[in-house]
C-alpha positions as MATLAB code, in Angstrom:
seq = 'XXXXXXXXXXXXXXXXXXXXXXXXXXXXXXXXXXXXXXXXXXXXXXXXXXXXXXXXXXXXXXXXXXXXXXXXXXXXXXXXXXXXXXXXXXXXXXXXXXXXXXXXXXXXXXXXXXXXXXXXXXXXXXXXXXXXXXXXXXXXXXXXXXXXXXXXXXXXXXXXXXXXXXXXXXXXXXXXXXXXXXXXXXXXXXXXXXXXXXXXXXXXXXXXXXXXXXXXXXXXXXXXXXXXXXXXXXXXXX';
ca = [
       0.000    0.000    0.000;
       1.119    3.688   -1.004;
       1.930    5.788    1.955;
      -0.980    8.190    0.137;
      -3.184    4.932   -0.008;
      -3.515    5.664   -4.245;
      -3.792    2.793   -6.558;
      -0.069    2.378   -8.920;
      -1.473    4.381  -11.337;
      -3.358    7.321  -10.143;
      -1.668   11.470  -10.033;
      -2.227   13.021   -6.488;
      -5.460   15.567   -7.205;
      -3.928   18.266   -9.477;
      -5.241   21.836  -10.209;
      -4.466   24.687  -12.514;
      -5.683   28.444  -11.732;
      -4.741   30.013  -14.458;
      -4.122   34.061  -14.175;
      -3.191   33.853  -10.300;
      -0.481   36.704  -10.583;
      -2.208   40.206  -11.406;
       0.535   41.704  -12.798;
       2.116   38.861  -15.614;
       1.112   38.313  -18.493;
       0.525   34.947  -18.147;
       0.704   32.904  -14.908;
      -0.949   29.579  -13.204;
      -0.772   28.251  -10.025;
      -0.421   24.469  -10.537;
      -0.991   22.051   -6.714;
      -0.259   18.237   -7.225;
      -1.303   17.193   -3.922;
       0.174   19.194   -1.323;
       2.830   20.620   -3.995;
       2.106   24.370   -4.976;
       4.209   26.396   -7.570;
       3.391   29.902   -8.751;
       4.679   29.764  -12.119;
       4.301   33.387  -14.087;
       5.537   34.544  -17.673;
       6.924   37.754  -18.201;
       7.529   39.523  -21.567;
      10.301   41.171  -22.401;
      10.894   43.359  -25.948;
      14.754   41.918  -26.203;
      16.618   38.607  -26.506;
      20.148   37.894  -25.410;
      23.219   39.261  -26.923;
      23.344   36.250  -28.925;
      20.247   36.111  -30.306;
      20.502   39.796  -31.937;
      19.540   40.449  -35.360;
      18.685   36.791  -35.713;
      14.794   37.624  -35.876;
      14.461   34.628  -33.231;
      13.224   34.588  -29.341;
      13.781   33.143  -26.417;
      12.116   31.342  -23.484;
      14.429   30.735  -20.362;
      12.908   29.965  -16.797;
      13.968   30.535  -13.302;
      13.044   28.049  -10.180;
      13.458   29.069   -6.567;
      11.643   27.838   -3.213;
      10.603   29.789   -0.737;
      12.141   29.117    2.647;
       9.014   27.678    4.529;
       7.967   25.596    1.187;
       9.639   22.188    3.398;
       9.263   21.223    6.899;
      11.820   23.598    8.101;
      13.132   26.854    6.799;
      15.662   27.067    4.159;
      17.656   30.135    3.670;
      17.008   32.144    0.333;
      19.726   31.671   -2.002;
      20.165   35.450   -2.718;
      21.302   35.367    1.420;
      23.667   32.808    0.604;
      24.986   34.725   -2.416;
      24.823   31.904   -4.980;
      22.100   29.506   -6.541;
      22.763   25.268   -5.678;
      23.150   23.192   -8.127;
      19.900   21.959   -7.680;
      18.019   24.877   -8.576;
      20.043   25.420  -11.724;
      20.035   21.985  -12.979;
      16.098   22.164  -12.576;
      15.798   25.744  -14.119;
      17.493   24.657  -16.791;
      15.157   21.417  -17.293;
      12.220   24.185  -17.326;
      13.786   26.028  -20.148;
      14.411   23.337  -22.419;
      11.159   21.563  -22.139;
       9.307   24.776  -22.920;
      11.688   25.863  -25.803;
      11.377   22.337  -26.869;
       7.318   22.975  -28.001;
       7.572   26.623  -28.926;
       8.593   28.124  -32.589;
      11.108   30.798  -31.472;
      11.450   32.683  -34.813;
       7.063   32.931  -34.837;
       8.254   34.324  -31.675;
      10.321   37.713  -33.168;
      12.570   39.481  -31.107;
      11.234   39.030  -27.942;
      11.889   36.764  -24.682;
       9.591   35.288  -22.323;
      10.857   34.539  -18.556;
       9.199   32.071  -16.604;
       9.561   32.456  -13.076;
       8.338   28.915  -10.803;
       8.247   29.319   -7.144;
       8.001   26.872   -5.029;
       5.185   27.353   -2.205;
       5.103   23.881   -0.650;
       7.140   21.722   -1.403;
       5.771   17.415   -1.085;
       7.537   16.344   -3.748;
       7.466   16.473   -7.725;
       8.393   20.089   -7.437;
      10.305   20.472  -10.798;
       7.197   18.558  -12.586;
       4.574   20.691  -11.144;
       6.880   23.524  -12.141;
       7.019   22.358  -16.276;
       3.173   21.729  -16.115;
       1.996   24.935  -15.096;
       4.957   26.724  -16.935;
       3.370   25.517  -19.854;
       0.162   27.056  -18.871;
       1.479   30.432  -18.050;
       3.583   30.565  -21.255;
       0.503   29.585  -23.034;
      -1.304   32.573  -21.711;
       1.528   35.178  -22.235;
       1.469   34.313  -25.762;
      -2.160   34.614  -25.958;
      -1.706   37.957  -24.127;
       0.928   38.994  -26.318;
      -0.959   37.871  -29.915;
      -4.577   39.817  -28.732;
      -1.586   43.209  -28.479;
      -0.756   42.591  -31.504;
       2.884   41.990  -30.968;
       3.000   38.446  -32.922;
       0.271   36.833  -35.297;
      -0.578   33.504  -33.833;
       0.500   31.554  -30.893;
       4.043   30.226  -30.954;
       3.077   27.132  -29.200;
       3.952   24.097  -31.551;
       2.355   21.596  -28.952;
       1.782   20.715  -25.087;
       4.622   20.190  -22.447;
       4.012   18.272  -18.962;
       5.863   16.180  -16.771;
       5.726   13.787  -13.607;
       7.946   11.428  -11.686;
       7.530    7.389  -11.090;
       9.209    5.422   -8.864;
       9.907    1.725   -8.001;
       8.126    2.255   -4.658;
       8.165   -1.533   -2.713;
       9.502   -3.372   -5.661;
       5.924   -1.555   -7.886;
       6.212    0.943  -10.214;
       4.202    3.916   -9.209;
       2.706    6.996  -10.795;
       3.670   10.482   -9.346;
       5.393   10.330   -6.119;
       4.935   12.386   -3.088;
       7.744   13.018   -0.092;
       7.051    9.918    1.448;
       7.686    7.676   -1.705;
      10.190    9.941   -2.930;
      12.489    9.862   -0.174;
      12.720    5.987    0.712;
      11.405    4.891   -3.833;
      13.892    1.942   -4.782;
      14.188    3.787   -8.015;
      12.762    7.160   -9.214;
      12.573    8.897  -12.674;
      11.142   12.350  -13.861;
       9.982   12.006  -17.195;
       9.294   15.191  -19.804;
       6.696   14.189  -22.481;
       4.758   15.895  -24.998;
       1.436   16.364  -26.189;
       1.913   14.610  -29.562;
       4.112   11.587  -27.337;
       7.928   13.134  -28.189;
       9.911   12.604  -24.818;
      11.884   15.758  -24.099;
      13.736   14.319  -21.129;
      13.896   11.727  -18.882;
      15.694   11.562  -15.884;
      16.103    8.183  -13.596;
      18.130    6.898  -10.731;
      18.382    3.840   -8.860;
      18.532    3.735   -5.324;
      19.778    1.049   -4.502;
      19.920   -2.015   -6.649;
      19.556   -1.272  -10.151;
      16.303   -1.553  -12.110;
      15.352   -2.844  -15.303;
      14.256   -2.435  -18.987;
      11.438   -3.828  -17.939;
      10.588   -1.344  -15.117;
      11.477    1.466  -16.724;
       9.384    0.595  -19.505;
       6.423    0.521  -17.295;
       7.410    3.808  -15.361;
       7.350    5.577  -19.205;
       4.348    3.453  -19.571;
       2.609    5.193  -16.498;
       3.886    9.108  -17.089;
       2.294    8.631  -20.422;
      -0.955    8.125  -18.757;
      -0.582   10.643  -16.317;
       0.430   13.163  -18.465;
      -2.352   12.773  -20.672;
      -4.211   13.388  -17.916;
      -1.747   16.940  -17.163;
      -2.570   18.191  -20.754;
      -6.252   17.896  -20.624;
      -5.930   20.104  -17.292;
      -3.659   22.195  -19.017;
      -5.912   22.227  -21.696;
      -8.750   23.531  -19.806;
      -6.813   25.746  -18.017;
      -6.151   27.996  -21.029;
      -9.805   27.264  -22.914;
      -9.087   25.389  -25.715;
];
């Protein structure tokens, strides 16, 4: 039995509010379960130094958690002067998978920043973060097309992700905390609307596992992510 007492295939309850943040153009707050992450879009009319005069875009993200998001605080990075390696391994996972579905030259001269902050944290944080990215980058566009900046969405498809674990010798949709912290095996997986994989990461343990498991763990995040982009669909109306 799953410390959450869900069946091997089911995602912890998962919401998208869409629009939380006043002030972005596009934002969502995504909860999986008792993870929450304020993910907004901002627009901004330039692109990097070398992206200029390309007639191209660019989508980057940044990931941070707030220090109460765990059981005790953490101190903010910006005290401790520097980012961990966590937090830039996972921002960069956030900007590929997002620049991995978008057309950056439909995009024009023009970057979008995606900002995910971690409210509570119970696990899944950096999937929760991709999933609701999507949504917020989703809206920015939309915000951005109705001002006439660009012509038509950039979007080229959906983006969502979710971990699975070897949890008791079972693979196991969507871990929380509990599973996470004591899973034989766990794996993050990065899919797309149309079934491309983006990314996958996995990592025994303690003894290694299979072909056979991790073909069922890639079997289960493509159920539960088709679940992820009809909320993400309905998050944005279409």
């Amino acid at each position: 039995m799953r410390p959450s007492g869900r069946d091997a295939s089911v995602l912890r309850t998962v919401s998208l509010e869409p629009g939380f943040a006043r002030h972005a153009e596009g934002s969502c707050l995504i909860r999986m379960g008792q993870t929450e992450v304020l993910c907004t879009a901002s627009v901004e009319g330039k692109v990097p130094p070398f992206l200029r005069g390309q007639g191209q875009g660019w989508v980057t993200a940044e990931y941070g958690m707030l220090p109460r998001a765990t059981h005790t605080r953490g101190d903010r990075e910006a005290a401790r002067g520097k980012q961990s390696g966590r937090t830039q391994e996972i921002q960069r996972l956030i900007g590929r998978s997002l620049r991995a579905v978008t057309d950056m030259k439909a995009m024009g001269e023009m970057s979008v920043l995606i900002d995910c902050d971690v409210l509570t944290a119970d696990g899944g944080t950096r999937c929760a973060s991709i999933t609701g990215a999507w949504v917020a980058l989703h809206l920015a566009f939309e915000h951005c097309r109705k001002m006439n900046i660009m012509t038509r969405n950039p979007l080229k498809d959906q983006v969502a992700a979710v971990s699975c674990g070897v949890w008791q010798g079972t693979p196991v949709l969507d871990l929380d905390y509990a599973e996470d912290s004591k899973a034989d095996a766990d794996a993050n997986f990065v899919l797309t609307g149309a079934g491309g994989i983006v990314e996958v990461q996995g990592t025994a343990e303690g003894a290694p596992f299979s072909d056979a498991e991790l073909m069922a763990l890639l079997g289960l995040a493509r159920s539960g992510t088709t679940e992820l982009f009809a909320k993400q669909r309905e998050a944005v109306g279409l």
